[in-house]
C-alpha positions in Angstrom: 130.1 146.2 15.5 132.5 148.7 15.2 132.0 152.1 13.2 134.9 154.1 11.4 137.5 153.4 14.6 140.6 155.3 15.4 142.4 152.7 16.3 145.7 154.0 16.2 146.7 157.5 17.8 149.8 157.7 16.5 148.8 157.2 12.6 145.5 159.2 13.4 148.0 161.9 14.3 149.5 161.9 11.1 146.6 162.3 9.1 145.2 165.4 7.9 142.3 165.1 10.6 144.2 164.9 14.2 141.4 166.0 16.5 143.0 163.9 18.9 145.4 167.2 19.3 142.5 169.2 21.1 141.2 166.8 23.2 144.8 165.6 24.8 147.2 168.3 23.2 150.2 167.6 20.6 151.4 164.3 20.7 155.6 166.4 21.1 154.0 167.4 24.7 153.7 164.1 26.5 153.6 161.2 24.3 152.4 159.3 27.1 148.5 160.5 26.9 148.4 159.1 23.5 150.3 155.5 24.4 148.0 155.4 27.2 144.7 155.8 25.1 145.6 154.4 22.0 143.9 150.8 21.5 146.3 149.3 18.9 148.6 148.3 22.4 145.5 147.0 23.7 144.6 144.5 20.6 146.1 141.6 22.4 143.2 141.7 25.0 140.4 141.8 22.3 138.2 138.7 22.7 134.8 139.1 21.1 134.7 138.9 17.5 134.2 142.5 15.5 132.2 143.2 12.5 134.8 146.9 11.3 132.3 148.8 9.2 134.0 152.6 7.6 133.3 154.3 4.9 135.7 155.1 1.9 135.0 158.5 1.6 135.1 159.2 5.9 136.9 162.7 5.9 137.4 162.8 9.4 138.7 159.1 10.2 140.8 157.5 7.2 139.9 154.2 6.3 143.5 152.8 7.0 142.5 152.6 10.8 140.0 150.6 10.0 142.3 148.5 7.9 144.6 148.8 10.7 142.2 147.3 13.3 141.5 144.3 10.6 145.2 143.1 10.3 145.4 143.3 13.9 142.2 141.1 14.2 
């Protein structure tokens, strides 16, 4: 089970919540942090299956990363 994921740094970033900014600093700085950590260029190695649960009204994670993960899956 997975719980309102950010599953894409680089979209996460563009949102209105990018708390990803504090933790590794702003993507302009070193891009490679946020390639690096990102999962979305992991999917390919996913194996087990997923049940994505995230809530519509999630302020801090927008449900398009969950949506995101699903087309991936």
């Amino acid at each position: 089970m997975i719980h309102a994921p950010v599953y894409n740094f680089y979209s996460q970033m563009a949102s209105d919540f990018a708390v990803h900014s504090t933790r590794f600093g702003n993507y302009w700085e070193d891009p490679s942090i946020y390639r690096e950590l990102s999962p979305h260029y992991y999917a390919e190695n996913f194996k087990t299956p997923a049940l994505i649960i995230h809530g519509q009204l999630d302020y801090r994670v927008p449900v398009g990363q969950a949506f995101e993960l699903f087309r991936t899956l």
